[in-house]
Each structure stands twice: as C-alpha cells, then as structure tokens.
N, CA and C atoms of all chains as a GROMACS GRO file, in nm:
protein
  468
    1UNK      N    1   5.574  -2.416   3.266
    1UNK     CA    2   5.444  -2.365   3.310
    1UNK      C    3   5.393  -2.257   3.213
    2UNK      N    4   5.259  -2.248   3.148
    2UNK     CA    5   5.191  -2.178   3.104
    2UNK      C    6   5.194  -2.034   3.096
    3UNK      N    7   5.216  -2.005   3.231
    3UNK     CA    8   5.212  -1.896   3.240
    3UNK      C    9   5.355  -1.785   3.240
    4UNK      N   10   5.447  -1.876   3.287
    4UNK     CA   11   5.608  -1.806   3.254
    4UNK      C   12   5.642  -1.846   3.123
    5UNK      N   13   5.602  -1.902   3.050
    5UNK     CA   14   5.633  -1.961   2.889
    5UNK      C   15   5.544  -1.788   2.819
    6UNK      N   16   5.448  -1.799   2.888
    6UNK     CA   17   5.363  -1.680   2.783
    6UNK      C   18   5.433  -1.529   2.860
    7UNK      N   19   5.442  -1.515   2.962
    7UNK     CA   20   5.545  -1.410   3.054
    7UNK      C   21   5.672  -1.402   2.955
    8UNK      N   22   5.811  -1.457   2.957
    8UNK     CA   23   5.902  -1.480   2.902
    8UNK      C   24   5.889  -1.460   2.735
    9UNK      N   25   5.773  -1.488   2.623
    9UNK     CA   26   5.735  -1.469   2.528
    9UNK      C   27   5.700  -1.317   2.478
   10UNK      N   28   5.614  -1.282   2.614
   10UNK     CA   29   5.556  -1.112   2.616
   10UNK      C   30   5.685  -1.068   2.620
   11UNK      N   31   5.773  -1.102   2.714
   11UNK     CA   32   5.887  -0.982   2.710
   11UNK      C   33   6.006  -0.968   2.613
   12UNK      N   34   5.974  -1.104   2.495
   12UNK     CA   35   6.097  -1.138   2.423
   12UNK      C   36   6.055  -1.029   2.266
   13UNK      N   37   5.895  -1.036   2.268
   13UNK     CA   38   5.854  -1.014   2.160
   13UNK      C   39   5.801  -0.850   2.184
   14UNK      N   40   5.804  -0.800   2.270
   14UNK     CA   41   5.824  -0.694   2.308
   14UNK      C   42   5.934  -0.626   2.269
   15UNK      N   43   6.017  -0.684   2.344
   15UNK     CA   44   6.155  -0.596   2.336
   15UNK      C   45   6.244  -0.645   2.210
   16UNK      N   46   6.178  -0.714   2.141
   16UNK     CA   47   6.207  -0.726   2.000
   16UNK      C   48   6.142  -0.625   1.899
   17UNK      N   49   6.037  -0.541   1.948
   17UNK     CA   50   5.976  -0.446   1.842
   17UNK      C   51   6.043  -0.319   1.914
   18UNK      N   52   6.121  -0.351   2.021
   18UNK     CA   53   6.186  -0.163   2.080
   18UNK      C   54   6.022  -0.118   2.137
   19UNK      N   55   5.972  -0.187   2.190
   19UNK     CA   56   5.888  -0.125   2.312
   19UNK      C   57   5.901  -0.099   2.462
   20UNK      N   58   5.854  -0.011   2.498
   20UNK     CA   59   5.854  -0.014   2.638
   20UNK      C   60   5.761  -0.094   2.688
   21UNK      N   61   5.722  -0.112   2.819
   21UNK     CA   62   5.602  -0.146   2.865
   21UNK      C   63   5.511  -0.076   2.886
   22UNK      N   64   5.560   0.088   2.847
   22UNK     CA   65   5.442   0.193   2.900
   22UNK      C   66   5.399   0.176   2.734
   23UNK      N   67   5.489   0.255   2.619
   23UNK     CA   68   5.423   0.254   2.536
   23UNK      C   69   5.303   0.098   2.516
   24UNK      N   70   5.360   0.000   2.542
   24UNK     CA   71   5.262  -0.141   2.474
   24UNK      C   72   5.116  -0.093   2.563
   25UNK      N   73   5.150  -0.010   2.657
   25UNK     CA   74   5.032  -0.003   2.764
   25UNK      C   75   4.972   0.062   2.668
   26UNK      N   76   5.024   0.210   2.637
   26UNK     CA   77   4.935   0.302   2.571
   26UNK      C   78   4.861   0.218   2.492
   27UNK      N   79   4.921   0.145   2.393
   27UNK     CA   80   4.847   0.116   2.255
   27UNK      C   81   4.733  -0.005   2.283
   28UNK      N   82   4.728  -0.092   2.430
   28UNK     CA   83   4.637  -0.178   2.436
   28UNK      C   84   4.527  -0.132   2.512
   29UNK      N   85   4.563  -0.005   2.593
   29UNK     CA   86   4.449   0.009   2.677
   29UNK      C   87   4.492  -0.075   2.776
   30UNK      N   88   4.614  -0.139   2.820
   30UNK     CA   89   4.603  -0.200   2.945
   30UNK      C   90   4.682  -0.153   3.033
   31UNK      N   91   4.699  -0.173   3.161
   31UNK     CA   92   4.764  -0.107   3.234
   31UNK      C   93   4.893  -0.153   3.269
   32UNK      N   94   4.985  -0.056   3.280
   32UNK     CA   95   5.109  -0.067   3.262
   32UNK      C   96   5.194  -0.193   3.389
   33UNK      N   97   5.117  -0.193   3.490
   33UNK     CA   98   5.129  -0.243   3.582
   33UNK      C   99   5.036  -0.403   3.580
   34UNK      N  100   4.985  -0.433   3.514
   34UNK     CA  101   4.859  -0.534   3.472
   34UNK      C  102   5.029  -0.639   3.387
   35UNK      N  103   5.107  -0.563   3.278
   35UNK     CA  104   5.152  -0.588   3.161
   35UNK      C  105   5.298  -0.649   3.228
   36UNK      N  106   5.303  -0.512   3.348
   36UNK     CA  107   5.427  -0.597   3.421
   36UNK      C  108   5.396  -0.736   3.511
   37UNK      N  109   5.302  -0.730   3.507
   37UNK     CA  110   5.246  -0.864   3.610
   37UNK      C  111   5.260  -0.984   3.509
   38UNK      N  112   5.205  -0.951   3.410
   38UNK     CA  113   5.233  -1.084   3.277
   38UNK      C  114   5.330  -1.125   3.223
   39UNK      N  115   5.391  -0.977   3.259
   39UNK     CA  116   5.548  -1.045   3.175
   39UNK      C  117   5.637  -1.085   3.298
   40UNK      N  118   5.560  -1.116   3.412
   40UNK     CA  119   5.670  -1.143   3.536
   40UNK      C  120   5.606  -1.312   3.557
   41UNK      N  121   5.474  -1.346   3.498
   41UNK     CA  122   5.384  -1.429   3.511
   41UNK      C  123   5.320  -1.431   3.619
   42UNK      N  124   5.272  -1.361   3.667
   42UNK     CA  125   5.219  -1.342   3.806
   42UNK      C  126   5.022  -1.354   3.710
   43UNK      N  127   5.007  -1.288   3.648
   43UNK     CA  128   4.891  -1.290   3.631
   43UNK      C  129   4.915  -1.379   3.455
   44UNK      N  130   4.750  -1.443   3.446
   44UNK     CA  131   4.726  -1.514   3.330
   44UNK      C  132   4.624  -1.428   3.247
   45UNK      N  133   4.653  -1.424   3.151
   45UNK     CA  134   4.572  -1.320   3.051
   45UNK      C  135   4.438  -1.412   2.998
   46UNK      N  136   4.333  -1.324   2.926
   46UNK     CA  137   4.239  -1.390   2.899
   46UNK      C  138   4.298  -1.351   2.760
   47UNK      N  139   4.203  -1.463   2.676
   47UNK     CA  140   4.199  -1.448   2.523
   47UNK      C  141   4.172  -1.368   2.462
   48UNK      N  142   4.146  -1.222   2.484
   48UNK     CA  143   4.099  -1.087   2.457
   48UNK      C  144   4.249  -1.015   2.507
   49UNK      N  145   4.258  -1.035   2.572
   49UNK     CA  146   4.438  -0.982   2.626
   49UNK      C  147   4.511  -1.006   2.523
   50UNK      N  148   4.537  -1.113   2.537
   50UNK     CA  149   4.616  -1.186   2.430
   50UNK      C  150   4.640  -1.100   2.287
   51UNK      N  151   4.466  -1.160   2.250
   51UNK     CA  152   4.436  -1.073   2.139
   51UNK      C  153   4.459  -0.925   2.151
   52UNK      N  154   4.455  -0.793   2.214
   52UNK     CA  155   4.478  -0.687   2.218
   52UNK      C  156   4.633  -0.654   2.206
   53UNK      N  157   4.734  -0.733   2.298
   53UNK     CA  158   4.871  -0.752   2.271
   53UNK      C  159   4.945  -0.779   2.159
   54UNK      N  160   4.875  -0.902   2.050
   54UNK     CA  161   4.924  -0.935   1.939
   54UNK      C  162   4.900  -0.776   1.877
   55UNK      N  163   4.788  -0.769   1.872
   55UNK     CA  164   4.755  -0.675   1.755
   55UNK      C  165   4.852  -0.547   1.756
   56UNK      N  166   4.874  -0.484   1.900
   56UNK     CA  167   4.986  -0.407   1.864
   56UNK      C  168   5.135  -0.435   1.883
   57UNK      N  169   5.152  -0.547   1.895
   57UNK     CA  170   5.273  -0.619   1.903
   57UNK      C  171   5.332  -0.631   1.731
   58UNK      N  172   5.199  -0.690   1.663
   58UNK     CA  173   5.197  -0.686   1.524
   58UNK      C  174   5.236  -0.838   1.459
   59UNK      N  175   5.180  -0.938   1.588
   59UNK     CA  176   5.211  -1.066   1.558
   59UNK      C  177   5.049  -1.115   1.534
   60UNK      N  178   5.009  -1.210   1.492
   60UNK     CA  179   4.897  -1.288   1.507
   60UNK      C  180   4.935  -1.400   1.619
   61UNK      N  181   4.796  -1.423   1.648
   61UNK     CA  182   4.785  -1.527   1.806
   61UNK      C  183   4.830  -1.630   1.785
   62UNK      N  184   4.795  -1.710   1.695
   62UNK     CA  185   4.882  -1.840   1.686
   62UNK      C  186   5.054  -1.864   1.660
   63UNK      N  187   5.101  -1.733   1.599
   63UNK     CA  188   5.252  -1.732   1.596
   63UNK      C  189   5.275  -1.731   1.702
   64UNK      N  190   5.202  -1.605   1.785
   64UNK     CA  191   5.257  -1.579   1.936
   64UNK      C  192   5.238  -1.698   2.035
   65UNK      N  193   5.131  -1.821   1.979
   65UNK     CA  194   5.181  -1.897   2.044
   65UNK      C  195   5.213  -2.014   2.075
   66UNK      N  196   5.268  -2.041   1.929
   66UNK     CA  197   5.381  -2.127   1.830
   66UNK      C  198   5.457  -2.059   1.946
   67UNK      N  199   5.536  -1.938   1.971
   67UNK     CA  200   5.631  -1.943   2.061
   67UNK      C  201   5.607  -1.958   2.188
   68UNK      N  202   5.535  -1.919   2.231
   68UNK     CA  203   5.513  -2.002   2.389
   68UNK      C  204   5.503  -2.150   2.401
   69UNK      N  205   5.482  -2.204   2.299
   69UNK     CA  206   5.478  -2.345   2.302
   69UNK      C  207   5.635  -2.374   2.265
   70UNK      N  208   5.689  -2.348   2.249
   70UNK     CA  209   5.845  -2.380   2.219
   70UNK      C  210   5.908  -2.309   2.333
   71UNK      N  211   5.883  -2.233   2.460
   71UNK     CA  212   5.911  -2.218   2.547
   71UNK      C  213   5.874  -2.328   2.663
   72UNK      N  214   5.748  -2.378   2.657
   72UNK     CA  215   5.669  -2.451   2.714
   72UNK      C  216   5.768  -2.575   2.712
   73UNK      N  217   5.799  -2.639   2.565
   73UNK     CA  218   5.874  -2.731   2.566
   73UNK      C  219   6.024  -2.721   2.583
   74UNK      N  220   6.082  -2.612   2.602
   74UNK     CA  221   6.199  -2.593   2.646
   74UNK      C  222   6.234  -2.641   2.805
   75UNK      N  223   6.113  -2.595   2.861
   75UNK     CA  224   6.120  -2.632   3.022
   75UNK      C  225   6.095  -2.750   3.051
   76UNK      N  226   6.027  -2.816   2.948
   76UNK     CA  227   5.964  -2.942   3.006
   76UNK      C  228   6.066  -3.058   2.993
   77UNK      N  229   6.172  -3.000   2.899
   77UNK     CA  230   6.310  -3.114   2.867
   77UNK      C  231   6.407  -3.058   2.933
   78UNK      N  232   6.450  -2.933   3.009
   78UNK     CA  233   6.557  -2.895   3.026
   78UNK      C  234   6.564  -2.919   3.220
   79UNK      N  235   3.421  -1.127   1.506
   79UNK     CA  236   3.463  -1.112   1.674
   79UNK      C  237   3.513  -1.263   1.706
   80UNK      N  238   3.636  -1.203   1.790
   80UNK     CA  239   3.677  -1.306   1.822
   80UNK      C  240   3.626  -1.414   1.905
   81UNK      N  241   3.506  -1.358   2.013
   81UNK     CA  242   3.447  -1.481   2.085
   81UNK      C  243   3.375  -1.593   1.974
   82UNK      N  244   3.270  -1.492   1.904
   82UNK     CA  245   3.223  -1.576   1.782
   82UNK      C  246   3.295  -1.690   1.715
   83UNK      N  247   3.425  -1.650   1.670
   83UNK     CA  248   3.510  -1.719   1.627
   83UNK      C  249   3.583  -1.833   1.684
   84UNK      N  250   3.613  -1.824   1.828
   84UNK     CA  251   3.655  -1.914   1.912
   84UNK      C  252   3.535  -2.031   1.942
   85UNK      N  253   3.439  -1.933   1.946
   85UNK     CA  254   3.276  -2.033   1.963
   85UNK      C  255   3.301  -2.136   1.870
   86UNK      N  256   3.293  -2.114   1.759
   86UNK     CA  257   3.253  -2.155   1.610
   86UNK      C  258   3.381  -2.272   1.580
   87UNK      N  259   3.511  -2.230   1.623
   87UNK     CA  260   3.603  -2.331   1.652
   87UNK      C  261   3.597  -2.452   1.764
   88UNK      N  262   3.556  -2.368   1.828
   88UNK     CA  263   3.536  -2.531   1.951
   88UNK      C  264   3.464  -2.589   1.908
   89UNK      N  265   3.345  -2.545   1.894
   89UNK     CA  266   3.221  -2.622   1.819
   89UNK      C  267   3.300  -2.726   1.748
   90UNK      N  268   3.320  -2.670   1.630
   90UNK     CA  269   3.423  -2.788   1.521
   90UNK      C  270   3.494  -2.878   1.567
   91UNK      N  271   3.575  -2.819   1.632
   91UNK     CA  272   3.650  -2.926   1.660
   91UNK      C  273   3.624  -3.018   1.747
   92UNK      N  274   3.559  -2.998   1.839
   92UNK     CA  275   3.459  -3.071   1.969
   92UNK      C  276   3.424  -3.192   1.886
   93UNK      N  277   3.333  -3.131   1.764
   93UNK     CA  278   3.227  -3.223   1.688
   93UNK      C  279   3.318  -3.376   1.608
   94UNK      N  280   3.453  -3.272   1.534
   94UNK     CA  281   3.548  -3.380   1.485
   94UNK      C  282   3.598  -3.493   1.548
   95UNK      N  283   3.662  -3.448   1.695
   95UNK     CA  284   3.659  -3.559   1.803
   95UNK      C  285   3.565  -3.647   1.829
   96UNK      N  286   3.426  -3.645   1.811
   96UNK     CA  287   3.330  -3.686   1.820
   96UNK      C  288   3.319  -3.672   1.973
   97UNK      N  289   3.316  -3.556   2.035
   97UNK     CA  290   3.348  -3.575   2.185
   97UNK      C  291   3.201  -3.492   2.181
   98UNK      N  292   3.103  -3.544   2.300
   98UNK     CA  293   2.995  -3.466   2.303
   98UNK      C  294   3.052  -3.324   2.411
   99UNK      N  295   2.944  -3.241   2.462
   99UNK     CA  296   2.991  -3.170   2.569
   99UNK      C  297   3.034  -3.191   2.701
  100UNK      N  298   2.936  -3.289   2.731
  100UNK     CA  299   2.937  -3.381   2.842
  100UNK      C  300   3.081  -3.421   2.898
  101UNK      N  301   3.150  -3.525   2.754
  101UNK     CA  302   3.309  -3.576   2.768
  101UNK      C  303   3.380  -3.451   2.767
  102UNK      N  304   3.380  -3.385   2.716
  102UNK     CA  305   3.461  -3.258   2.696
  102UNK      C  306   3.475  -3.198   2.825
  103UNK      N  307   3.371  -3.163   2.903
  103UNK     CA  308   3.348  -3.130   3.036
  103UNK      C  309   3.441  -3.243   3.142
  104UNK      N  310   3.395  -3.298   3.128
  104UNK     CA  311   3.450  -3.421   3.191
  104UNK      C  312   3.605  -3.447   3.193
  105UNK      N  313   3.672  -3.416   3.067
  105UNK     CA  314   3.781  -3.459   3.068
  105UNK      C  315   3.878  -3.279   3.068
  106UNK      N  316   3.819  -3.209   3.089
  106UNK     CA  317   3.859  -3.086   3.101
  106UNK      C  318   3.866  -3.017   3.256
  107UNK      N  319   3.772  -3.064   3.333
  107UNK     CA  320   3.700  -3.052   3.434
  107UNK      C  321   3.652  -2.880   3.458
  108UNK      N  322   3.612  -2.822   3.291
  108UNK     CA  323   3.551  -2.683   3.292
  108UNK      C  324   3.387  -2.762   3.274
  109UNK      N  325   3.311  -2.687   3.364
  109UNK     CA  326   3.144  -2.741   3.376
  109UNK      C  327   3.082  -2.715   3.266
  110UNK      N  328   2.996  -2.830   3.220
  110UNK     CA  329   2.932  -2.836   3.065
  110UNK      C  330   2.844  -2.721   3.096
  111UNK      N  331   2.765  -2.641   3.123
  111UNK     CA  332   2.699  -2.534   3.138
  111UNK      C  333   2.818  -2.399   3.062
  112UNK      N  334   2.949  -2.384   3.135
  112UNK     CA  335   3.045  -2.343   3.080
  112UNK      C  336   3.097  -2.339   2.946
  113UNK      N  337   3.119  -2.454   2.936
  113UNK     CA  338   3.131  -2.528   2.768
  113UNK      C  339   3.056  -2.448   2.691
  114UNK      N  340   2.937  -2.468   2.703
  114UNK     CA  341   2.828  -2.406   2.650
  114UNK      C  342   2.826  -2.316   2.573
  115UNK      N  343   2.833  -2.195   2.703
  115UNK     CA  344   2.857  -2.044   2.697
  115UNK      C  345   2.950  -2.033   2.606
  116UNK      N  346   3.095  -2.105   2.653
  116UNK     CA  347   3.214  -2.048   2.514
  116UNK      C  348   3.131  -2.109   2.366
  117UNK      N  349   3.058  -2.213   2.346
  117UNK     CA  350   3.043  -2.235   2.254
  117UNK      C  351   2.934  -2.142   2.161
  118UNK      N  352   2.873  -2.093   2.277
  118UNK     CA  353   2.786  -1.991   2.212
  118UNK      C  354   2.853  -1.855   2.202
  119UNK      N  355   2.940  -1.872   2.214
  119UNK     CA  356   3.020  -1.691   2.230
  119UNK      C  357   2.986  -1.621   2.353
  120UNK      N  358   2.941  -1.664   2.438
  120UNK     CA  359   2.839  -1.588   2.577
  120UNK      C  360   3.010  -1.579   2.651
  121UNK      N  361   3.109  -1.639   2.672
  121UNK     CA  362   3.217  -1.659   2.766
  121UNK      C  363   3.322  -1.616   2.697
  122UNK      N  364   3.448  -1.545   2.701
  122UNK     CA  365   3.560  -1.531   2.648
  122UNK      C  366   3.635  -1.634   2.775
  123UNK      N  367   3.709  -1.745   2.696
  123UNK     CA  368   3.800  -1.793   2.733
  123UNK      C  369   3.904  -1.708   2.846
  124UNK      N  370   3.995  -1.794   2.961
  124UNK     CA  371   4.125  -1.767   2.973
  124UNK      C  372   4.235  -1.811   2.881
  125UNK      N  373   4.324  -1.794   2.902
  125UNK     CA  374   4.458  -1.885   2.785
  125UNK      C  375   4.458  -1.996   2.848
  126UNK      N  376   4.438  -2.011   2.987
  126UNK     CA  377   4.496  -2.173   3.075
  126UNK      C  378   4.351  -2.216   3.008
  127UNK      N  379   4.216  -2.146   3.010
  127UNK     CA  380   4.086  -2.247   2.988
  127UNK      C  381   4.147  -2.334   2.828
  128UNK      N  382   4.209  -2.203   2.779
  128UNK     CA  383   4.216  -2.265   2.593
  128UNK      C  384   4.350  -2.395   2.614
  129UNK      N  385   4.452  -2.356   2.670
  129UNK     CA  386   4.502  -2.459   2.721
  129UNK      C  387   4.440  -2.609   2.768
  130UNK      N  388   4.357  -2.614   2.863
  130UNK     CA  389   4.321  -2.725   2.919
  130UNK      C  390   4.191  -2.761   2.770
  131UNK      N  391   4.131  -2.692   2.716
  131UNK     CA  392   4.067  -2.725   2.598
  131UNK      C  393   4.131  -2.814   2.534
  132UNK      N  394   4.244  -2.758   2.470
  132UNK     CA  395   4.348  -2.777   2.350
  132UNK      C  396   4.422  -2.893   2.405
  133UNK      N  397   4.427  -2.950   2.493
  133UNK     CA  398   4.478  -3.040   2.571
  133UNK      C  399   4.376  -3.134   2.548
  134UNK      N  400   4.260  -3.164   2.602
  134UNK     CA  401   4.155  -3.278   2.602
  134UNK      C  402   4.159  -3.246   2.419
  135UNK      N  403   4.130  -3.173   2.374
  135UNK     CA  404   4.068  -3.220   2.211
  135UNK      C  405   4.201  -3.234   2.188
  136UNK      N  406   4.360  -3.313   2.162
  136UNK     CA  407   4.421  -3.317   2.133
  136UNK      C  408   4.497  -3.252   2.002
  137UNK      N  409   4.442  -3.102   2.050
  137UNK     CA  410   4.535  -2.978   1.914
  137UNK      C  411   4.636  -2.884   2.005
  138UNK      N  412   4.745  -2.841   1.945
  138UNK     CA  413   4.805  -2.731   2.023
  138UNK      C  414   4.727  -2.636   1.994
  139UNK      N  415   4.789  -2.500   2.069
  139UNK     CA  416   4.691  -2.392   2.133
  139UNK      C  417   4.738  -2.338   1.961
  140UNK      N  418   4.823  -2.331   1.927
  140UNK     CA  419   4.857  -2.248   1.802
  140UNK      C  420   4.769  -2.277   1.709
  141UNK      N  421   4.760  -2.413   1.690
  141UNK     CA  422   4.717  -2.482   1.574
  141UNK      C  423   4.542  -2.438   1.572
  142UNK      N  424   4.476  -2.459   1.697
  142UNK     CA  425   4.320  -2.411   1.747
  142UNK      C  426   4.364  -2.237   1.676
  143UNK      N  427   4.384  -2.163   1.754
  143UNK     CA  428   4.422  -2.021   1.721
  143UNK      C  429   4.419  -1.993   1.522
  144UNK      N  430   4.538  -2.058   1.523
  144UNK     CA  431   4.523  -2.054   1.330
  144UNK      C  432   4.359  -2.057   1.305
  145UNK      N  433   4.338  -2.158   1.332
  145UNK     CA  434   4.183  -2.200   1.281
  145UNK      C  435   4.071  -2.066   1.352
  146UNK      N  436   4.117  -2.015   1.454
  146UNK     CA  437   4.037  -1.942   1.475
  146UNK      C  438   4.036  -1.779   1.390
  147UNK      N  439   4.165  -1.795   1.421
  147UNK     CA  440   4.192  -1.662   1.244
  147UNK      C  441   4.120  -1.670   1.166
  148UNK      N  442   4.137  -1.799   1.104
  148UNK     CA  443   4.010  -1.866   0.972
  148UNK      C  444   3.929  -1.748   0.976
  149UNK      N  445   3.865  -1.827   1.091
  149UNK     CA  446   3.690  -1.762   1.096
  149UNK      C  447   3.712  -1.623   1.117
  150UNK      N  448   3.760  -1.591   1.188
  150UNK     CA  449   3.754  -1.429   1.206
  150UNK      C  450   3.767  -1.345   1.108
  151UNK      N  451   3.894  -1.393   1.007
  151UNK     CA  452   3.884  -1.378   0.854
  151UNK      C  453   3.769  -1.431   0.798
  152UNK      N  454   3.707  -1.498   0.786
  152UNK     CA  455   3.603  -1.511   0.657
  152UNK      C  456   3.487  -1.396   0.731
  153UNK      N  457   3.497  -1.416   0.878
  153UNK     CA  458   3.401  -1.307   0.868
  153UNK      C  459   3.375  -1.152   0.826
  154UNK      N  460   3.542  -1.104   0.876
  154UNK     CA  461   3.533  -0.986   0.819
  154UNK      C  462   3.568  -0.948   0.665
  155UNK      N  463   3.547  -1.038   0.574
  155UNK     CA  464   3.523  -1.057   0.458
  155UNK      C  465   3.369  -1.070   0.386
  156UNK      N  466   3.318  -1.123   0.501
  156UNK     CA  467   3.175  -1.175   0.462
  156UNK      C  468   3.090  -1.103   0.481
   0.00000   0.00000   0.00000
C-alpha cells in the first residue's frame, strides 16, 4: 500500500541522516505530529509535502520515490 | 515552481499517450474539470492522485518525478 511504502521510506531515510522527527519538523515547517502520522501512514502527503521533506532530507523526489516503489514491490511479492 | 512543473509534465505526457483529458479522467476516475486544474498548475496534486495518474499513463511515479525535476530545472535556469 502506498501509503505504508512512503511511511516506512520517511522513517528509513530519516533515520538514515540522524534526524529526529522534531528536528525534520523544524526544518519543513511541518508539524511534528502531522510527520508522525506519515511515518506511521496514517496520513497521505500532498506533492508539496513530499517536496518540502526531500529538500531537507537532502534527497530529490524521484530517488525518494525509486524507494517507495521498491517498498511497494516488496509487499506486493512477499 | 513545482505545480508549474508537474502541470507542464502531465501535459506531456498525457499528450504522448495520445490520451485526451476526457480518457485520462475516465480511466483515473479524477474529474476532467480536475485534470484540468493540475494541468494548468491551479491544483497541487496528492501522492495517491500522482499515483493513480502514473498508473493510467503507464510511467512510475519516479520516472514522472525525474521529468518533473527537468522542468523545474530548466526553469530556474531560465
């Protein structure tokens, strides 16, 4: 599912740069509680999200989601 | 800007498919009035809308995204 593929992605590539979820908050302007909802997949981000996350994540959008799509297909065979 | 850019990509690629708005609508089941708007930049996408997009025009979400870099790059070059 879409939305735990991009959840599971936020939190891999996160805690691959040594972030918190407060700091990623600080730097997007989003709320810390918004960020835990995404990375739990409870909520679906818009394409401006997305985009605000990469940028201080320090990935571009289509890498970020080159990996959700290889999550996506992880579930769909396993 | 990224709506611009996403606009300017659907557009394209819509057109390459040879899919009018109409089919696109249709096989997306987002309302051609809708369509529209993203195509004019008036709408920022969800990720599931770019999903179910990227799905009917047969591209992954990454591969659309790259292309939308493109543009966003040539613009802030241009």
């Amino acid at each position: 599912m879409l939305n735990k593929a991009f959840a599971k992605t936020l939190r891999e590539v996160r805690a691959k740069r040594g972030l918190s979820q407060e700091a990623l908050s600080f730097q997007t302007d989003l709320h810390r509680t918004y960020i835990s909802q995404l990375e739990r997949g409870l909520k679906s981000p818009s394409l401006e999200t997305l985009n605000q996350l990469c940028k201080a994540l320090g990935i571009s959008k289509s890498a970020f989601l080159k990996k959700v799509e290889l999550e996506e297909k992880h579930h769909a065979t396993s």
